[in-house]
C-alpha angles and dihedrals in degrees: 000000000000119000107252135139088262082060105045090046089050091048089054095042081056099046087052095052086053086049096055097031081062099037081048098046092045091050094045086046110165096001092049119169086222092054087097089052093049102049085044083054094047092042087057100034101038105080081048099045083050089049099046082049088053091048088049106042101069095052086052091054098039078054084045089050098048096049093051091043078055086049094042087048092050080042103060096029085066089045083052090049093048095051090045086054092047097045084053092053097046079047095055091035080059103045087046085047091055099041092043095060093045086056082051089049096036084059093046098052086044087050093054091048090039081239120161103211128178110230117228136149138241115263106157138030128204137277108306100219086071104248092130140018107230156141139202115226126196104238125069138150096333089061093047092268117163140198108264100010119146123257122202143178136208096264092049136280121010101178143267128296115244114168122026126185127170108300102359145044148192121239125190123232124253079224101047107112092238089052115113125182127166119237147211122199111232119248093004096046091226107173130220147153115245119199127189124254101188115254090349126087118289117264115230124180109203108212090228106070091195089043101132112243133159134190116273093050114136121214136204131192112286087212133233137254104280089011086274122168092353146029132214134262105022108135116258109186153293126278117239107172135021117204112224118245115299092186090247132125086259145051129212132208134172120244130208101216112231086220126082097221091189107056097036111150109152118033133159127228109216102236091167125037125216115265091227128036100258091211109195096341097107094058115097110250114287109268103250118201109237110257106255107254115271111246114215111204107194108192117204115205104230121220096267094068099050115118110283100029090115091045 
């Protein structure tokens, strides 16, 4: 419609019929002269303004849907989240629980030796491709480490230092083929010297070759001069074969280290050895097999047998 005076008066003629129609429709209230109109309007309009609702509904809920999958998605990303988290703390409760107990182990055993160890973790391994057996440690100079102290874990002997830079320091492997230690048999004090022989037994040569030795023994370092690099008494391992005579000046057995070289976490540098040589005071107590149960027979005489009976 173009805008013209005919327009502009037809426009307010219609604005003023609104204006009464609704004037009209307030003062009649429930008795409304229009009440007729309307039902008549809501008799006609109302099977389209359902159907319109019908069109219409789905593609609200569908919008509905949408924005509370939005919701169920944030929902269970934060529950994913949460679990993830969870499963990280167990994981860590877990890791502090182990190392906890082998700090605990790692005391008593130092306890034991009257070693004073400095405590430190595993945070490197040794070159991949196999040429050494070692590990980096996190303490070093700053924490009173040395070149060719003992280390030692809760289960026995770890291995020696043998670099050391400011906070942290290498130590070679009780297993690693280059890897030397003097022995002492338990019990007999046979001495020997073990060498490592990567993941196999280690391999000792007793310097008696008759010395009387079974499998089973358990052995412990014999020590060195100045208790570098190591100190006496830590147990070593524990013998599982026994070569026969070979008619040498030597002979060789194979021991089972007490230590586990591939899943070392705590371990504990001696930065103090023992005054006296603690022997074999450092080994657990011997396992003992329980006595078999002792089976009591009672015989009762019967009748028969009483005195008489032949006369």
């Amino acid at each position: 419609m173009r805008d013209t005076r005919e327009s502009r008066l037809l426009l307010v003629l219609l604005v003023a019929i609104a204006f009464a129609l609704i004037t009209v429709d307030i003062r009649g209230g429930e008795r409304s002269p229009l009440d007729g109109a309307r039902q008549v309007a809501a008799s006609v309009l109302g099977p389209v303004e359902n159907g319109v609702a019908g069109a219409v509904d789905p593609v609200g809920n569908a919008i509905a849907a949408v924005r509370d999958s939005g919701e169920r998605y944030d929902r269970i990303s934060a529950l994913e989240r949460e679990n993830a988290e969870l499963k990280q703390r167990l994981a860590a409760s877990d890791r502090d629980g182990s190392r906890g107990e082998q700090v605990e182990k790692l005391l008593r055993t130092a306890g034991a030796g009257r070693y004073g160890v400095k405590a430190a973790q595993v945070i490197g391994i040794g070159a991949a491709q196999g040429f050494s057996w070692t590990v980096t440690l996190d303490v070093g100079e700053r924490d009173g480490i040395k070149r060719d102290m003992t280390v030692i874990n809760g289960d026995g002997l770890v291995g020696r230092v043998t670099t050391v830079g400011p906070s942290t320091s290498t130590v070679l492997l009780a297993n690693d083929p280059d890897f030397t230690v003097g022995t002492r048999l338990e019990g007999t004090g046979e001495l020997g010297f073990a060498n490592g022989r990567g993941d196999s037994a280690l391999t000792v040569q007793l310097l008696n070759s008759k010395a009387e030795v079974k499998k089973g023994d358990r052995l412990v370092t014999f020590g060195s001069s100045n208790d570098r690099p190591f100190v006496p008494g830590v147990p070593v391992g524990e013998v599982v074969q026994v070569d026969p005579h070979s008619g040498g000046l030597t002979r060789t057995v194979r021991v089972r280290p007490y230590v586990g070289f591939t899943k070392l976490d705590i371990v504990g540098v001696v930065v103090k050895a023992p005054r006296t040589d603690p022997r074999d005071a450092v080994l657990p107590p011997p396992s003992t097999p329980r006595p078999a149960p002792t089976v009591t027979v009672t015989v009762t005489p019967s009748a028969s047998a009483s005195p008489g009976a032949d006369q």
